[in-house]
C-alpha positions as CSV (number, residue, x, y, z in Angstrom):
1,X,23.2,-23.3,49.5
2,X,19.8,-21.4,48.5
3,X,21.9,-18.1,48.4
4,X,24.5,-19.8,46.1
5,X,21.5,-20.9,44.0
6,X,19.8,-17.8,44.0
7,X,22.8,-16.2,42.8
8,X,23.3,-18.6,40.1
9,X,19.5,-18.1,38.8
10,X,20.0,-14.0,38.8
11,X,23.5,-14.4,37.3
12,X,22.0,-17.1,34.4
13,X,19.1,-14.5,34.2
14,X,21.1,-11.6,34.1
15,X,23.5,-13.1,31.1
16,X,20.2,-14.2,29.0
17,X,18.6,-10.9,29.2
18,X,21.7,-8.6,28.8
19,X,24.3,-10.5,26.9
20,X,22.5,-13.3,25.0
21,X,19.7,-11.1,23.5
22,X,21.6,-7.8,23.4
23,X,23.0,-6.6,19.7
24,X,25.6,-8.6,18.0
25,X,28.4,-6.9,15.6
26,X,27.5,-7.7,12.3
27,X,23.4,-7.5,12.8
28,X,21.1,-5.4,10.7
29,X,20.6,-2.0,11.4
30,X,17.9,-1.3,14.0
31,X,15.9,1.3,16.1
32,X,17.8,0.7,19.2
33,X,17.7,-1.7,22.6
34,X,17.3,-1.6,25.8
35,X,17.5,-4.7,27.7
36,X,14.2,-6.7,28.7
37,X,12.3,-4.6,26.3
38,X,14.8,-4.5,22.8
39,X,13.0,-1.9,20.6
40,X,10.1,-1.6,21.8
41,X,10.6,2.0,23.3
42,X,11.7,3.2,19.7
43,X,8.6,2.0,17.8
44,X,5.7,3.9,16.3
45,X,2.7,2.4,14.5
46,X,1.8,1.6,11.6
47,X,4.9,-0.7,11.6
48,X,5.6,-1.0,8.3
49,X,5.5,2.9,7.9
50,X,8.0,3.2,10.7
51,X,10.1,0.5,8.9
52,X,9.7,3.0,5.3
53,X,11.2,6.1,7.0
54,X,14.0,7.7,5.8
55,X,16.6,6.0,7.8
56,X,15.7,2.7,7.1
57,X,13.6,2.9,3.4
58,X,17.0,1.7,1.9
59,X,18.1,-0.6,4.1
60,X,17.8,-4.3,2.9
61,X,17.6,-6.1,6.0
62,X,16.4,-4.6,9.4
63,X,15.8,-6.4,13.0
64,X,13.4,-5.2,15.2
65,X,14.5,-6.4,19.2
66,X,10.7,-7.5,20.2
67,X,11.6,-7.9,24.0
68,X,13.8,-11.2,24.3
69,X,13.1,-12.2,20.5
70,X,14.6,-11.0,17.3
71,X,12.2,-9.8,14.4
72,X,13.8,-9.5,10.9
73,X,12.2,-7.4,8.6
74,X,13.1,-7.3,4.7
75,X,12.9,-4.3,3.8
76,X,13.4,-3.8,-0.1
77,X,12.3,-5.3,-3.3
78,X,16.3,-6.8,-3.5
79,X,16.1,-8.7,-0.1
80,X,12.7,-10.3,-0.4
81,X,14.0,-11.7,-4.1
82,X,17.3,-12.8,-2.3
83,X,15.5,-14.5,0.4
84,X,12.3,-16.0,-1.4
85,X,13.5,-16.3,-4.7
86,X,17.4,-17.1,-4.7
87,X,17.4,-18.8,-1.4
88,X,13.5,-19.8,-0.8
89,X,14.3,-22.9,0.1
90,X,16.0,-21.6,3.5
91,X,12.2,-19.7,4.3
92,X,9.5,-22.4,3.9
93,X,8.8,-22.2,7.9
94,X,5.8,-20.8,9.4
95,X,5.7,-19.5,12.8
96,X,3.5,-21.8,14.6
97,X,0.4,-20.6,17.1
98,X,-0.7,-22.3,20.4
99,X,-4.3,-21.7,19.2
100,X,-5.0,-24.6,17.0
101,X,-3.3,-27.5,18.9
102,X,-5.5,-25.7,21.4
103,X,-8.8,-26.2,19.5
104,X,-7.9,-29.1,17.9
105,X,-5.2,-31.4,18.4
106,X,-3.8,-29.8,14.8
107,X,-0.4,-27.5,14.3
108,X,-2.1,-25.9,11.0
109,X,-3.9,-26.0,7.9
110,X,-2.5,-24.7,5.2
111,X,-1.3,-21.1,5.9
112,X,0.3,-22.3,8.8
113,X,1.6,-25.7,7.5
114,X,5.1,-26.5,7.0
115,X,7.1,-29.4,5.5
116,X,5.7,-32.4,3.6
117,X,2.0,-31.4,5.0
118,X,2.5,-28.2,3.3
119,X,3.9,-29.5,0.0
120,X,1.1,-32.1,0.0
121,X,-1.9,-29.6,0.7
122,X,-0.4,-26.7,-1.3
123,X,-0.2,-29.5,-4.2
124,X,-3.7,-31.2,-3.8
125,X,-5.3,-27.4,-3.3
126,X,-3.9,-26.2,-6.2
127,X,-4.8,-29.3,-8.4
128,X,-8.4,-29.7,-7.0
129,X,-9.0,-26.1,-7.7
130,X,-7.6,-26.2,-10.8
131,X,-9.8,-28.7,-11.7
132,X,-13.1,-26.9,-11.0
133,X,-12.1,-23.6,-12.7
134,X,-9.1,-21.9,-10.3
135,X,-8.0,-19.3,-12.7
136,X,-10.3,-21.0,-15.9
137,X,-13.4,-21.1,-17.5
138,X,-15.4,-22.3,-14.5
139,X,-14.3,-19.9,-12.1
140,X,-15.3,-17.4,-14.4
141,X,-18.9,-18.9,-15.1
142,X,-18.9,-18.5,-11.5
143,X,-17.7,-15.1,-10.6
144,X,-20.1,-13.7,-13.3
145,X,-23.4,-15.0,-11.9
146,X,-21.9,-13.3,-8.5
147,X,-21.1,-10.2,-10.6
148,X,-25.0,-9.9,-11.5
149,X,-26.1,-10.9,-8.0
150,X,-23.9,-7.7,-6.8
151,X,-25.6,-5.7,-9.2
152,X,-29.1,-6.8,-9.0
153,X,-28.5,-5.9,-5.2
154,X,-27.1,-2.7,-5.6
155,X,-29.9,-2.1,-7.9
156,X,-32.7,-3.0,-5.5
157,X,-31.1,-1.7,-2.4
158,X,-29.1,1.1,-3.5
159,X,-30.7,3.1,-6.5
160,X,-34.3,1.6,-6.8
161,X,-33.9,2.9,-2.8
162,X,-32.1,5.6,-3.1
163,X,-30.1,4.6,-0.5
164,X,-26.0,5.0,-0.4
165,X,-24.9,1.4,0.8
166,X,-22.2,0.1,2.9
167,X,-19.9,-1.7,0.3
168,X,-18.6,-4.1,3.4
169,X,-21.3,-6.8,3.5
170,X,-22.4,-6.2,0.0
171,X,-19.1,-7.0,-1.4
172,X,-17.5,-9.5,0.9
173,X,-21.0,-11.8,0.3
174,X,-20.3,-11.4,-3.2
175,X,-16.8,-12.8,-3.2
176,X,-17.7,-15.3,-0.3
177,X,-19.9,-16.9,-2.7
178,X,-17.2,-17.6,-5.4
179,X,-15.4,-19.4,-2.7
180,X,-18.3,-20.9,-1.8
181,X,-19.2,-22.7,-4.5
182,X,-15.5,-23.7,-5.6
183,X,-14.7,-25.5,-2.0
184,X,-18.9,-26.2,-1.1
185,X,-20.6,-26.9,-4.2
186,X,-23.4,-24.5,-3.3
187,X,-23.7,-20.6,-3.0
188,X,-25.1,-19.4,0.8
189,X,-28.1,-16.8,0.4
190,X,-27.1,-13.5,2.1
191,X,-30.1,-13.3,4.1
192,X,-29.4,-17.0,5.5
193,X,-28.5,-15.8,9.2
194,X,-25.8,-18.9,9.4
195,X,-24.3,-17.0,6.5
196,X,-24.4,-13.4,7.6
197,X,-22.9,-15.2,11.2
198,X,-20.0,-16.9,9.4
199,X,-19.0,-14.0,7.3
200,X,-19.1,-11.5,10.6
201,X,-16.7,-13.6,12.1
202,X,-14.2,-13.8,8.6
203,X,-14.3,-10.3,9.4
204,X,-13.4,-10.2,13.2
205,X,-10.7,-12.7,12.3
206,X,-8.9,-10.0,9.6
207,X,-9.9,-7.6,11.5
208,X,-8.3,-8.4,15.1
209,X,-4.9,-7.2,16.5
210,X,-4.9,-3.6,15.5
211,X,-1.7,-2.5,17.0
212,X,1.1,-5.0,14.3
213,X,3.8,-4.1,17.0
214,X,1.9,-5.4,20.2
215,X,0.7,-8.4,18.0
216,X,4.1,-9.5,16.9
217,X,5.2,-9.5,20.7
218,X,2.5,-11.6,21.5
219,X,3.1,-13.9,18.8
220,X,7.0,-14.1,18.4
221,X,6.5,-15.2,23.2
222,X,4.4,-18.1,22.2
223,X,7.3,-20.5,22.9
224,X,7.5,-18.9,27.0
225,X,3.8,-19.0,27.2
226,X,3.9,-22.6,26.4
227,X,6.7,-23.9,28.3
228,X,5.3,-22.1,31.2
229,X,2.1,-23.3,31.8
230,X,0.2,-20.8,34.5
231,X,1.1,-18.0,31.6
232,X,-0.5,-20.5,29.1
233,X,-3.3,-20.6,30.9
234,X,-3.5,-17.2,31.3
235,X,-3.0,-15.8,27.7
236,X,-5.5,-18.5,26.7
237,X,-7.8,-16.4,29.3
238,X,-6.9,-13.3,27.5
239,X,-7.3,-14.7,24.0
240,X,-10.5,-16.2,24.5
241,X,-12.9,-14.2,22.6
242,X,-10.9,-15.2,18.9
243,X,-10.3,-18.8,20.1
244,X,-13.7,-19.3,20.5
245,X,-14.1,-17.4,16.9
246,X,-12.0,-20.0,15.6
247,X,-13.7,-22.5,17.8
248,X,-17.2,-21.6,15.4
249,X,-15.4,-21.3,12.5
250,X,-13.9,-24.6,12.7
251,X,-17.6,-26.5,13.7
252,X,-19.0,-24.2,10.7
253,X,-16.4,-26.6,7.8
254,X,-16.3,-29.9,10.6
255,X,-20.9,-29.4,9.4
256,X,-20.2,-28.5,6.2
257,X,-17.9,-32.1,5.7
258,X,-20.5,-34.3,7.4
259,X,-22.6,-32.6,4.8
260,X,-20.4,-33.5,2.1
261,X,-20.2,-37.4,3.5
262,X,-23.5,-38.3,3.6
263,X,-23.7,-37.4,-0.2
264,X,-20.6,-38.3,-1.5
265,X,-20.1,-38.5,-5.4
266,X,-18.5,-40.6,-7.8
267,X,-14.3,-40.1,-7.3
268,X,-13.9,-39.8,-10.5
269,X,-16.0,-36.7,-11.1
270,X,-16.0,-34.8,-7.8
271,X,-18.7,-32.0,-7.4
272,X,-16.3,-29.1,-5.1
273,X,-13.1,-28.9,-3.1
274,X,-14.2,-30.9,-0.1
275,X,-15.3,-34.1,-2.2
276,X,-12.3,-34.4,-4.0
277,X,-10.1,-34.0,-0.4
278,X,-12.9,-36.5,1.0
279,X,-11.6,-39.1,-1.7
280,X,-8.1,-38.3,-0.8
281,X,-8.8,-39.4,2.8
282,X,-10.3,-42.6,1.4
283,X,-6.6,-43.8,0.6
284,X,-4.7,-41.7,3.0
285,X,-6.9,-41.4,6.5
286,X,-4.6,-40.0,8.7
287,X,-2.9,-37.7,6.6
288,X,-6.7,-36.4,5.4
289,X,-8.1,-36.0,8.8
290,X,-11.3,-33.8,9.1
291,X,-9.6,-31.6,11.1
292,X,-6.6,-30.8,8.5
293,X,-9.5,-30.5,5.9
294,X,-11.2,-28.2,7.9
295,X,-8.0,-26.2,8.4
296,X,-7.8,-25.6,5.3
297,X,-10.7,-24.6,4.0
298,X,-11.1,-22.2,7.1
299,X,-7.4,-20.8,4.8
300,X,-9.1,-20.8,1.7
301,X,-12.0,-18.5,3.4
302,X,-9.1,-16.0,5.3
303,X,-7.3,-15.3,2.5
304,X,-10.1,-15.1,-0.1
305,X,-12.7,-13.5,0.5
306,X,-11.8,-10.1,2.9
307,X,-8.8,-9.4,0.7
308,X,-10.2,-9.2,-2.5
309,X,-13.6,-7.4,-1.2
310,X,-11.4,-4.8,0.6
311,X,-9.3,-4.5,-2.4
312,X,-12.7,-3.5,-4.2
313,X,-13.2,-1.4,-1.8
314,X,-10.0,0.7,-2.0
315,X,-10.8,0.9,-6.1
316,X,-14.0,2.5,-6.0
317,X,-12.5,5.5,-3.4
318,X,-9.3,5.8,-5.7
319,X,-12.0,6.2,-8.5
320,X,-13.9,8.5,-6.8
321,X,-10.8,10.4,-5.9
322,X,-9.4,10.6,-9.7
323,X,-12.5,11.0,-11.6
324,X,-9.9,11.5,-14.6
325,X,-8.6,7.5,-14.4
326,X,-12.4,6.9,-13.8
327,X,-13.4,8.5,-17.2
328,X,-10.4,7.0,-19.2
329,X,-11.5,3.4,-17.6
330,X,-14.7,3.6,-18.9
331,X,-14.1,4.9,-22.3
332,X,-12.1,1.7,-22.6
333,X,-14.4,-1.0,-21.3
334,X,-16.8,1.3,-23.7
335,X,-14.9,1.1,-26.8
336,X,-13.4,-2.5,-25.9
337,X,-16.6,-4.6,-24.6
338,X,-19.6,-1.8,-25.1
339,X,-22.1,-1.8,-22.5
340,X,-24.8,-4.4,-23.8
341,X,-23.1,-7.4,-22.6
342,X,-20.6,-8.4,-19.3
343,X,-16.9,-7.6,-19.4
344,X,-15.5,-11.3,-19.3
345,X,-11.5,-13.0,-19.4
346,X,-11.8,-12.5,-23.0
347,X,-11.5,-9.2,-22.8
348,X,-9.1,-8.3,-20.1
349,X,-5.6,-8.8,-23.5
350,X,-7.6,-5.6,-25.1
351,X,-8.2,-3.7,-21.9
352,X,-4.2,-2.7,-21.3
353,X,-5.3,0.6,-19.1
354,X,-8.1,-1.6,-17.1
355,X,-5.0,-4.1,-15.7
356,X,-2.8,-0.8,-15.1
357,X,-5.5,0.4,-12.9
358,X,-5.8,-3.0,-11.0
359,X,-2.3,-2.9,-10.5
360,X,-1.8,0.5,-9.2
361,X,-4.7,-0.1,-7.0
362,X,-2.6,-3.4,-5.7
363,X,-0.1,-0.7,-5.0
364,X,-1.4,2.0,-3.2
365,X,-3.9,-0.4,-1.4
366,X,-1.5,-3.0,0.2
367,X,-3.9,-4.6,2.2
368,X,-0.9,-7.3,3.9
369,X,1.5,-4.1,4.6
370,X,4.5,-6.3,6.0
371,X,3.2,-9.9,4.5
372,X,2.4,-13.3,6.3
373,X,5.1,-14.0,8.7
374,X,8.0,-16.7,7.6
375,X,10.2,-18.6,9.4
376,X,13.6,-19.5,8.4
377,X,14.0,-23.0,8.2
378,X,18.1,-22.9,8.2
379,X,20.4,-20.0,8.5
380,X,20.9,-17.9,5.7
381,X,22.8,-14.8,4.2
382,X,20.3,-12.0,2.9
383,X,22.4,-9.2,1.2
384,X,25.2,-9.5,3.7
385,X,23.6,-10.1,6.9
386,X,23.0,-13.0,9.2
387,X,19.7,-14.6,9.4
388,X,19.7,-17.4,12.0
389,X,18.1,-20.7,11.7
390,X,14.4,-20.1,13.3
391,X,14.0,-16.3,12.9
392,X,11.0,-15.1,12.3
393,X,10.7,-13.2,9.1
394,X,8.5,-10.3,7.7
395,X,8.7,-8.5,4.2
396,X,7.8,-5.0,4.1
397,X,5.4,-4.6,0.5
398,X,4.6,-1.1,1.9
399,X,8.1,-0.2,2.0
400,X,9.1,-1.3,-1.5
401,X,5.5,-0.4,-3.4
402,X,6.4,3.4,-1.7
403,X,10.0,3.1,-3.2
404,X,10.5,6.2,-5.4
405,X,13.5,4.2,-7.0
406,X,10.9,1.8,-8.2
407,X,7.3,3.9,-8.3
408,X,8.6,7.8,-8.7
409,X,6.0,10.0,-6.9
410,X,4.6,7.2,-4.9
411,X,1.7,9.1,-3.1
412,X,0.2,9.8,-6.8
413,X,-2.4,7.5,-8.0
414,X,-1.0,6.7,-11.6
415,X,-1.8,4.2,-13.3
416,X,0.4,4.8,-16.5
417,X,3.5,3.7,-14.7
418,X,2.2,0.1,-15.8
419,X,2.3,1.1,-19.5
420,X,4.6,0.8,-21.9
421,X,5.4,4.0,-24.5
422,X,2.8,2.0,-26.8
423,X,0.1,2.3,-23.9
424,X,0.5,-1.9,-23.7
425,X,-0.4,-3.2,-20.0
426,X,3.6,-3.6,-18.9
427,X,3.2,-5.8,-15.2
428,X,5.9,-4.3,-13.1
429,X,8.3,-7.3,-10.4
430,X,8.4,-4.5,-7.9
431,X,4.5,-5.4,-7.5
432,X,4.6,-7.6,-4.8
433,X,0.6,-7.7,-3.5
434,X,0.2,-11.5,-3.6
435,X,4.3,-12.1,-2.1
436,X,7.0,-14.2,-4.0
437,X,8.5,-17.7,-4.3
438,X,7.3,-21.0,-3.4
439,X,4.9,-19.6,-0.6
440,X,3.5,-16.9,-2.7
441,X,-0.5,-16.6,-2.3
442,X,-2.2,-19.9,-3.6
443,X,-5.2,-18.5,-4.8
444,X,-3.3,-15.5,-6.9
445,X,-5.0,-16.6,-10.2
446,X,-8.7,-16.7,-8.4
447,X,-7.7,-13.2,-6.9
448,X,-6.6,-11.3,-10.2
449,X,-9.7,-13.3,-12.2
450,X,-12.2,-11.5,-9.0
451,X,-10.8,-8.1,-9.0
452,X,-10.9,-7.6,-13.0
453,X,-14.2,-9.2,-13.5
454,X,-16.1,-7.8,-10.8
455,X,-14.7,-3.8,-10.8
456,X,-15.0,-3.8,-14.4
457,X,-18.3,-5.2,-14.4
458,X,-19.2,-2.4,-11.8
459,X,-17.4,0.2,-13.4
460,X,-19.3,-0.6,-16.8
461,X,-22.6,-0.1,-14.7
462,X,-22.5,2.1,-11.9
463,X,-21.0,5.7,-11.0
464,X,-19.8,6.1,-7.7
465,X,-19.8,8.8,-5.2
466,X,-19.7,9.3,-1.2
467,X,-22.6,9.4,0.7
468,X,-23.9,13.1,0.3
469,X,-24.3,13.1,4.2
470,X,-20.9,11.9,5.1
471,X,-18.8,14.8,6.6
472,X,-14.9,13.1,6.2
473,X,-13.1,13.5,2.8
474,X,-11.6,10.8,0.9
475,X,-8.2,11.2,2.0
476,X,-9.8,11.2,5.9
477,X,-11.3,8.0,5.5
478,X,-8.0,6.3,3.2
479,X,-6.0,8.3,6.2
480,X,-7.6,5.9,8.9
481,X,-8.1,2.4,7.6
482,X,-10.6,0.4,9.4
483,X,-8.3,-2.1,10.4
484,X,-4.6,-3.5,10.4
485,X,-2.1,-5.0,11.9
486,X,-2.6,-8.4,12.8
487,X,-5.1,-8.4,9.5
488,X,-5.3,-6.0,6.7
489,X,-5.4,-3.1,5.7
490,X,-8.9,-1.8,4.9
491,X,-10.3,1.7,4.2
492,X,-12.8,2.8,7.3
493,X,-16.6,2.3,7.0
494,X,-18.2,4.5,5.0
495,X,-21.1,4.2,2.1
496,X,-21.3,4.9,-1.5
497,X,-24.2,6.6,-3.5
498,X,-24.3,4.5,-6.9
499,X,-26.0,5.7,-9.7
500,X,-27.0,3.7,-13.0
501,X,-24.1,4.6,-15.9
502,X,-26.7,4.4,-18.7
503,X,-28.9,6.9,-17.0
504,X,-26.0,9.2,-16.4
505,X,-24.8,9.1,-20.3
């Protein structure tokens, strides 16, 4: 009897691993498989250049065997519209993560939400947000005082010093603040140590899971580690330095709420975010739980405030590296705006070269390489292949930002190729930085507003040059970004000497 089980167990065991996860006619290309391990022996990191290679740069779907689970990667500017435009209904999932119901009881905030609690949060955010500036007037009142906080520090640290500074903490308090005061109310002082603790852990949360392939393994096993519960238990072991980050992150917005409730103002005029979402759960208590809030506004920190500083980032070193585009972006702000008074919205319909610049840093920068993971809610047909209901789902913006059907000489740092033949800023659909369809980034409008207001701002007031002392060229320090994978993709620490414009003219 035990035998004739046992036999039954390796047969059953036997059929999943070899027939049931092995290659089907009719799937998307991929690397190869070997069973157990899929395509794992065929991979190279980064991922999403791997996926941009020569063999597979055209191909519109691909599907990447991560050990027993299927990864489906869309792989050119055609699929992604096909699947999140024409069909984006079919792709509103999110993969979920053990982590939160972990910490909290919680599936997700609003990254991670799917369903009706994502339609109703997406809607609410956007709303509340809109009403205290999101893309308006008010958000720009606000990023401006943080644009002359920046440089009043990089005056009085940097060239009153004469000091090159580490852009990293400089810049990511900048744009913290702007998020800040949209979802708190109140700007945090960089040398409050709560501060400088909160925005260190941001960091480590963007910054962790280097290897993408390793990290997708991990993520797309959840389901094993939870039905088995000694693995659970063990992976939670593993994983316990970024729970507990999240843990810290969480109690950091669960203070800043209690905050918020022993002050609460009129409902009809709330002061930030988190007053307007603490009216909501006035009428709706269970579906506005502190938790859920705290979710997401622990999203609304993730996604805006390491993306757009690192983006800064990336612009000054493609500046530095094409003093050329440098010169011809300051003889515009010059001739457009002058240098007596802040570059502000206003502005930004005259400066047509200024938004090329942005755009083509967007390009060459692609901080979320192979986007934010979706999961297909029903099964659907993306250029002629099969995508099964519950597949996990990546988009490869490297791949089609590289394109040279789309962006001829794609290693070249050029901003024209967002021009027209009149020299008229010409936005370009194969720009895909903030994604597409309905889950396209919700704070896109804060995120354009941020990077035009505060790198012309600096543009129009500093130069910018490496650290004399630092021995790796440009290209070294683009060639090995500080982190990626299961964040995004930043350039690796270095400093930058600035200098006063006016003295220099």
């Amino acid at each position: 009897m035990f035998l004739t089980v046992s036999l039954c167990v390796l047969a059953f065991v036997l059929y999943f691993v070899l027939v049931a996860k092995a290659p089907k006619s009719g799937d998307p290309p991929s690397p190869g498989w070997y069973p157990l391990v899929g395509s794992l022996p065929f991979l190279r990191e980064p991922l999403e250049e791997f996926l941009s290679e020569k063999q597979f740069a055209k191909q519109p779907v691909v599907v990447l065997y991560m050990g027993l689970e299927k990864l489906y990667c869309l792989n050119t500017y055609e699929a992604i519209k096909d699947a999140f435009i024409s069909q984006g209904d079919k792709f509103l999932g999110r993969q979920q993560t053990f982590i939160l119901p972990e910490l909290t009881g919680e599936k997700a905030g609003i990254i991670l939400s799917e369903d009706e609690q994502w339609r109703l949060y997406r809607r609410l955010s956007l709303k509340t947000l809109r009403d205290f500036g999101f893309g308006r007037q008010g958000a720009e009142e606000i990023i401006l005082g943080e644009v002359e906080e920046l440089r009043s520090g990089i005056e009085d640290q940097g060239i009153q010093a004469g000091l090159p500074l580490d852009t990293v903490p400089l810049l990511s308090t900048a744009v913290s603040n702007v998020i800040c005061q949209m979802v708190f109310g109140t700007r945090l002082a960089s040398e409050d140590p709560e501060f400088g603790r909160v925005l260190e852990m941001f960091q480590r949360i963007t910054q962790s899971q280097n290897n993408r392939t390793r990290s997708m393994v991990f993520q797309l096993h959840q389901n094993y580690y939870v039905k088995l519960k000694p693995l659970l238990r063990l992976v939670i072991a593993l994983r316990r330095k970024q729970i507990n980050i999240f843990g810290e992150l969480i109690k950091f917005c669960r203070k800043q709420l209690e905050k918020h409730k022993a002050d609460l103002g009129s409902p009809e005029h709330p002061r930030d975010y988190i007053e307007a979402f603490l009216h909501q759960q006035a009428s709706n208590p269970s579906e506005f739980n502190d938790v859920r809030l705290s979710l997401a506004v622990l999203d609304l920190f993730i996604a805006g405030t390491d993306t757009t500083s690192q983006t800064l980032r990336w612009a000054i070193l493609f500046l530095i590296e094409n003093p050329e585009v440098e010169k011809r972006l300051v003889d515009e702000i010059k001739r457009v705006v002058g240098s007596d008074r802040q570059v502000t919205m206003k502005d930004k319909s005259q400066l047509h070269y200024t938004q090329a610049v942005i755009d083509e840093v967007n390009r060459m920068a692609c901080l979320a390489q192979l986007g934010v993971a979706h999961r297909c809610t029903e099964t659907a047909r993306v250029c002629g292949y099969e995508i099964p209901k519950d597949a996990l789902v990546l988009f490869n913006i490297f791949n089609v930002h590289n394109s040279v059907d789309h962006f001829p000489q794609p290693e070249c740092f050029r901003p024209e190729r967002h021009l027209d033949q009149e020299g008229r800023y010409s936005p370009d659909e194969h720009l895909v930085t903030f994604g597409i369809g309905k889950r396209a980034c919700l704070g896109e409008s804060l995120a354009r507003m941020e990077l035009f207001l505060f790198l012309t701002n600096l543009v129009q007031r500093f130069t910018f040059r490496l650290d004399p002392e630092e021995t790796r060229t440009i290209a070294e320090i683009k060639a090995n970004p500080g982190h990626q994978g299961g964040g995004i993709r930043a350039p690796a620490v270095h400093k930058i000497k600035f200098d006063s414009r006016r003295e220099e003219e």
